[in-house]
C-alpha positions in Angstrom: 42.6 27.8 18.9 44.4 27.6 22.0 45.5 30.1 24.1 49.0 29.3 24.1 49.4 28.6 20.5 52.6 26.1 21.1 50.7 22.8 20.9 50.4 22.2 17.2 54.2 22.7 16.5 55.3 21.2 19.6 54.8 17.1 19.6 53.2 15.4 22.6 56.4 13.3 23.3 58.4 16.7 23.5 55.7 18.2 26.0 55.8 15.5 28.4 59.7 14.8 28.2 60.0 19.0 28.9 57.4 18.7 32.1 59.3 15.9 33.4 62.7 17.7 32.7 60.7 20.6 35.1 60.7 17.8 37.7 64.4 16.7 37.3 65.6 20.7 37.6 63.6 20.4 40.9 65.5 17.6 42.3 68.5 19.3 41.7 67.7 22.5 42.9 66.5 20.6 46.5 70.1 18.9 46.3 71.5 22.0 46.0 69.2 23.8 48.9 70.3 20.7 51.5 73.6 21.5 51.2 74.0 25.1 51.1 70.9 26.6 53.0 70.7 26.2 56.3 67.6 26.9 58.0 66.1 25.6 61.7 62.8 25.9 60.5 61.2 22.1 60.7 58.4 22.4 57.9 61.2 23.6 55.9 63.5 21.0 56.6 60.6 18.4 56.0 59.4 19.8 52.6 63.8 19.3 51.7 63.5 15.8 53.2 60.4 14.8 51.4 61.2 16.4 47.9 63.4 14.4 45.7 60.5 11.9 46.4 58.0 14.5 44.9 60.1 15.5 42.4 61.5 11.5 41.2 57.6 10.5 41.3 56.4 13.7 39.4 59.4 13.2 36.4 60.1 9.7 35.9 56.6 9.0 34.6 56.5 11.9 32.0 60.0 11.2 30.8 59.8 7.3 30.6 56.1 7.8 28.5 57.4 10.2 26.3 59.4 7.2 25.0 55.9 5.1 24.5 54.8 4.8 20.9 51.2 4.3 22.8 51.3 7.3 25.0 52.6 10.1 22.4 51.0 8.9 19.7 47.3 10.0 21.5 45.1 8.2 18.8 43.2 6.4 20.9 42.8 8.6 24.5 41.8 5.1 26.6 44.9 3.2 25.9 47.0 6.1 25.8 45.6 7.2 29.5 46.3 3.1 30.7 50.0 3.1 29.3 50.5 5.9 31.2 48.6 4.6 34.1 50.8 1.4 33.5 54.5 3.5 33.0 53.2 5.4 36.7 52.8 2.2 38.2 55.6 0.7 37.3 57.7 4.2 38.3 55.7 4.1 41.7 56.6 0.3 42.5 60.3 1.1 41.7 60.5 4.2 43.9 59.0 2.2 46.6 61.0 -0.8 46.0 64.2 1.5 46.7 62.5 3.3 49.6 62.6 -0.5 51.1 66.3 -0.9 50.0 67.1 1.7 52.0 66.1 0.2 55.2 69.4 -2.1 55.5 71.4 0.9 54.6 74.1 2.5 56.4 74.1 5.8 54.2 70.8 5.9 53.5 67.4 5.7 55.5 63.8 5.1 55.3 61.3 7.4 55.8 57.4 6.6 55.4 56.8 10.4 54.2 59.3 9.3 51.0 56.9 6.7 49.7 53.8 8.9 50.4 55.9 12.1 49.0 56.0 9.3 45.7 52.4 9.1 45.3 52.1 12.6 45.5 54.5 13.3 42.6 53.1 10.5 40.5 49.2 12.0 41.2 50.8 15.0 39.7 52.4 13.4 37.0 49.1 12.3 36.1 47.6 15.4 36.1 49.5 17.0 33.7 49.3 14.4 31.5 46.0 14.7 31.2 46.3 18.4 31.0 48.3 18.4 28.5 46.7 15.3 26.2 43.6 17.5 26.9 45.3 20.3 25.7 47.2 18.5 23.0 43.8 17.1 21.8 41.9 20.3 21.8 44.4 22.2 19.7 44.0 19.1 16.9 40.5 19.2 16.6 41.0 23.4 16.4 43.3 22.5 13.4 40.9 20.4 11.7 38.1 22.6 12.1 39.5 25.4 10.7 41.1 23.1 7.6 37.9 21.8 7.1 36.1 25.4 7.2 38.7 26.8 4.6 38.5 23.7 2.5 34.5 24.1 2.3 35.1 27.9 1.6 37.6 27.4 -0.5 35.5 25.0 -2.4 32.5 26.9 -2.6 34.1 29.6 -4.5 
């Protein structure tokens, strides 16, 4: 059994949408920081900068999976882990795609640390996928062992 002893009621679809949702409240509590906090310190200033990249890369792809048939479903681990590898791409491409768009900008600007901030959320992304279809899976096959052992108990009898 697992230790947390959520993952059998909770689907895998739910899990990933509620990490991603983890990611979104980041974003917004980084928009909220760059406006009211004020500090001269540069490495704080950078990590506010580079965030919303983290936090964009790090949600998109749990959120947008967790509406793949192929990717909650977790029957097959192989072509679940290349859907997602798939929905992170395509979520990587896009994020770069508007880091670009923001070079002919007058409001916005680019910034190389964006796109590498990007990979960094997506990388993450990807490790709590597999975390949690780790986790996910590991519960299952606790369930089914201990069916199985009360069915062969129960039939012993």
């Amino acid at each position: 059994m697992s230790k947390f002893g959520f993952e059998n009621k909770i689907s895998f679809a739910i899990l990933l949408s509620a990490m991603g949702i983890i990611g979104l409240a980041l974003l917004n509590v980084t928009q909220w920081a760059r406006v009211n906090i004020s500090v001269s310190n540069s490495l704080f200033q950078f990590l506010l900068g580079i965030m919303p990249n983290v936090a964009a890369g790090y949600a998109m792809p749990l959120i947008l999976a967790s509406f793949v048939p192929k990717v909650v479903k977790n029957t097959n681990k192989g072509e679940s882990r290349k859907v997602f590898s798939f929905v992170s791409t395509l979520t990587t491409l896009g994020l770069i795609v508007w880091e670009f768009i923001q070079i002919d900008s007058k409001n916005l600007y680019f910034d190389i640390n964006d796109i590498v901030a990007t990979f960094g959320g997506v990388s993450l992304a990807f490790l709590v996928y597999l975390w949690l279809s780790k986790v996910k899976t590991s519960n299952e096959q606790d369930t089914y062992s201990q069916t199985v052992t009360k069915n062969e108990s129960g039939s012993q009898q």
